[in-house]
N, C-alpha and C positions, 0 to 999 in steps of 0.2 A: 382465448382469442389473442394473438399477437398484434403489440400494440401499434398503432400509426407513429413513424418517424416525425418528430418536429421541427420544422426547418424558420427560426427566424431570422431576422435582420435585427444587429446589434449598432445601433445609429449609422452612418454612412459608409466605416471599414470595416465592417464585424459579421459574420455568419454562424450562426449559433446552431447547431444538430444535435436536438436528443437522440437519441438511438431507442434508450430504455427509460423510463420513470425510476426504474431499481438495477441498481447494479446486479450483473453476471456475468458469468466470464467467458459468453456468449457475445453480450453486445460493446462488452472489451474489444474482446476480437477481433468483431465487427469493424470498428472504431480503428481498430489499429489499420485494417488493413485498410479500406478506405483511404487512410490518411496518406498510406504507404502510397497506395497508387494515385495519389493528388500530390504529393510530393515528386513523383516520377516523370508527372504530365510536362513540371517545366514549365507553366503556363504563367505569361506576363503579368506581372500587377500582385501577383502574391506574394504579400509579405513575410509571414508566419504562420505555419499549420500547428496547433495544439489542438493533440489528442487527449480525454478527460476520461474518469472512471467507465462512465456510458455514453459518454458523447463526444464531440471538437468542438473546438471553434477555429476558422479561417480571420485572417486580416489582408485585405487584399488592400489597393490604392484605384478608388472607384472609375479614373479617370483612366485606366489602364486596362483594365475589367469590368465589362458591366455587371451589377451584382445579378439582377436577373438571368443575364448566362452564363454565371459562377455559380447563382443556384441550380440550375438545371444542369450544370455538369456533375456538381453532387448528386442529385437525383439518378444520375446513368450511372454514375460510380457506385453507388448503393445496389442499383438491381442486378448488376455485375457479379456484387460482391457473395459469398456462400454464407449460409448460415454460420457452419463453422469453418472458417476459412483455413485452406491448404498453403498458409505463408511458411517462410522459414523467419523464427526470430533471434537475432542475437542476443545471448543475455549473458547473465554472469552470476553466478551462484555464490550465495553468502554466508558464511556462520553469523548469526548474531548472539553471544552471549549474551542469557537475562536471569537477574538474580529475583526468583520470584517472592512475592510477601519479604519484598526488604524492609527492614526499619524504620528508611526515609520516607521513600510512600505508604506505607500504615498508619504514620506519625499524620499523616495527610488526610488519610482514609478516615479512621476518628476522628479529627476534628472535625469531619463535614460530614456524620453524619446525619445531621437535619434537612442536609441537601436530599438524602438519596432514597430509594423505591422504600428499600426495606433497612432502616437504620439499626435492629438488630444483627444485620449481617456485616461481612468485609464486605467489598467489593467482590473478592474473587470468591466467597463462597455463594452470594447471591449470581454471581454468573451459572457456577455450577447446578445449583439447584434449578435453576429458569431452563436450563439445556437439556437438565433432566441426566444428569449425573449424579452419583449418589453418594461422592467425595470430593472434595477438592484437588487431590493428587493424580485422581482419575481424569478431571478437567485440564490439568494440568497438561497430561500426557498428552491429551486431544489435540492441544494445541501447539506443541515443539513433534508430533509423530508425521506433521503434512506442512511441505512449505507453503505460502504465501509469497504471492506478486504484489510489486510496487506498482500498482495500477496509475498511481498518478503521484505529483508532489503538489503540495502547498498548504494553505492557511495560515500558515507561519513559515518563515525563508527554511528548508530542509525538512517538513514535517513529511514523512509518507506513509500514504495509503497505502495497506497491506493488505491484499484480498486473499480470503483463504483458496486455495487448488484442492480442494476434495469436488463428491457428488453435492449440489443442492442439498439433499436434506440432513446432510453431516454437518456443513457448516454453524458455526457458529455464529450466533449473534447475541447482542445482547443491548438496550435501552440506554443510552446518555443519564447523566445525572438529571433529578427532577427539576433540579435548579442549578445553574454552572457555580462554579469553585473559584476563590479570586487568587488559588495558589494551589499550582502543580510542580511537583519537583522537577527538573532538568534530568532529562533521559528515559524520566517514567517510561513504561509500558503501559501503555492503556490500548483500550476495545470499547468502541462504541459504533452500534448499529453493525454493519458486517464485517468493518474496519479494524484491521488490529493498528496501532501507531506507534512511535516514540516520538514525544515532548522533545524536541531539540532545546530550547532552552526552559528555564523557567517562567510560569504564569498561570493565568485563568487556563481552567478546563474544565471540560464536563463528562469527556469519556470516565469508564468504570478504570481504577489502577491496579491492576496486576503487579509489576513488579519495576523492574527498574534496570535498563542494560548497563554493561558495563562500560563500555567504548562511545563515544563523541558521535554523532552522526552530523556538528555541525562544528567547525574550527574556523573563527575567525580569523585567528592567527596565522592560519595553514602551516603549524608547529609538524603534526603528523604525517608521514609519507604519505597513507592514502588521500588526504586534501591538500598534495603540493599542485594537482591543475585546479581542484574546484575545492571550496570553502564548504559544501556540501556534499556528503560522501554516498547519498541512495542518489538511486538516475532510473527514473520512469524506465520498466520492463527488469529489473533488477528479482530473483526470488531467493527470499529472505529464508534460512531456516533459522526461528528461535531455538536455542539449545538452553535449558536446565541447566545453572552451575549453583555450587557453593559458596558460601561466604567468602570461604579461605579462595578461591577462584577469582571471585568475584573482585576482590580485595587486591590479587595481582596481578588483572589487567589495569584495576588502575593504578599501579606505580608503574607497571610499562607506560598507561598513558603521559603519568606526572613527566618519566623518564625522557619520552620521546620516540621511545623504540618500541609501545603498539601501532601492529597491523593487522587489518580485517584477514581473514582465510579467506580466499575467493577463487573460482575458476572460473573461467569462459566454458560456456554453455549454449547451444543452437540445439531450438526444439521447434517440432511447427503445436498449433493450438486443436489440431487431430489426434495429437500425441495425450493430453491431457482429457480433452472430452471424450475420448473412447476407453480407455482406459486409467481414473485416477490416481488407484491403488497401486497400478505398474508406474507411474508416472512418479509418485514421491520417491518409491523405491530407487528411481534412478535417480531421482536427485540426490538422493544422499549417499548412493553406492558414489556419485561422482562428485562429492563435494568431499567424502572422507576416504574413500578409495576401498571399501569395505561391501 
């Protein structure tokens, strides 16, 4: 049974829209497009439209727009809108270098474990086994063979949600710490619930740690080319592919970083979300024939 839309009022500027109780990349979709066509309307009194994993929220100026027919125009923009919507979206296609079971978060992973599900395990082996892989390198693959979308940013300035682009029931998932961690390393890769991430700086966390990329995704400094317009290098609709490197790899992006002369691999990419829901297997393949040109 598909669930009823939740449409509240967030104190006097605020319009809050679930779409889903659970992320998919269905009511993504949804969400995006909606928003696309509320941003196109023009319509006086709107502040700021943010689109969220499964939902928006609007900010309007009540005195400009009444919120009652700012809701109802949601409501017609919704019945409008396709299950899987026929948009075009701009994006831009990423490498992200991630050096897995690094030394720095293991060094992590141990100590906490009284935090976690199964304290006999890693992190990354208890993911494996829950997913029902039968190696850790096997899990591995699972996860750098299909990109991921930056469905949204936040929680901390630069963090972003990475939703895996497979079927339903390929995806991975896997449970938050049983109790949060008062120390995660800067840049970790972590996964928790369906969420892949990277830790932009260091601190508390509860996601499971993978591994650790190699490059910045936040520069306060904006030392880096990629962060000379924004201090944060992911932008909501971004699709990330993790790549497997080595130490010795690993090791020499970051003196490019030290250096000043790393920069992310990236293309410009336009797909619509037809592309991915009818075909996902065709779908990653072009992501990576056109992110490596192979």
């Amino acid at each position: 049974m598909k669930q009823q839309t939740r449409y509240e009022y967030g104190g006097d500027e605020y319009i809050f829209v679930e779409l889903s109780e659970e992320m998919s990349l269905e009511a993504h979709y949804r969400g995006l497009a909606i928003t696309k066509e509320l941003k196109d309307k023009k319509l006086e009194g709107i502040v700021d439209i943010c689109p969220g994993n499964a939902s928006y929220m609007v900010r309007f100026v009540p005195e400009q727009i009444h919120p009652t027919e700012l809701m109802e125009e949601l409501k017609a923009l919704e019945k409008n809108v396709q299950e899987v919507p026929d948009i075009s979206i701009e994006s831009r296609l990423v490498d992200v270098p991630i050096l897995f079971e690094d030394p720095w978060t293991h060094e992590a992973v141990m100590r906490f474990r009284n935090n976690h599900q199964d304290p006999n395990l890693t992190d990354i082996e208890y993911a494996a086994k829950i997913n029902g892989y039968s190696s850790k390198e096997d899990f591995i693959q699972a996860l750098v063979k299909s990109p991921f979308m930056v469905s949204m940013l936040g929680f901390v300035p630069g963090l972003p949600f990475c939703f895996q682009m497979v079927e339903r029931e390929k995806q991975i998932e896997v449970p938050k710490y049983v109790t949060p961690r008062t120390f995660t390393p800067e840049r970790t890769f972590g996964f928790g619930g369906a969420f892949a991430c990277i830790y932009p700086v260091q601190g508390a966390g509860g996601y499971q740690m993978f591994g650790m990329a190699a490059a910045p995704i936040l520069d306060t400094k904006q030392k880096l080319y990629d962060f000379k317009e924004s201090m944060v290098f992911p932008k909501q609709g971004d699709i990330f592919r993790f790549r497997d490197i080595t130490l010795d790899e690993f090791e020499d992006i970051r003196s490019q970083v030290e250096k000043g002369t790393f920069t992310y691999q990236t293309k410009p990419f336009s797909y619509s979300p037809v592309d991915v829901m009818e075909e996902p297997e065709g779908f990653s393949k072009k992501v990576l024939r056109g992110l490596y040109n192979d």
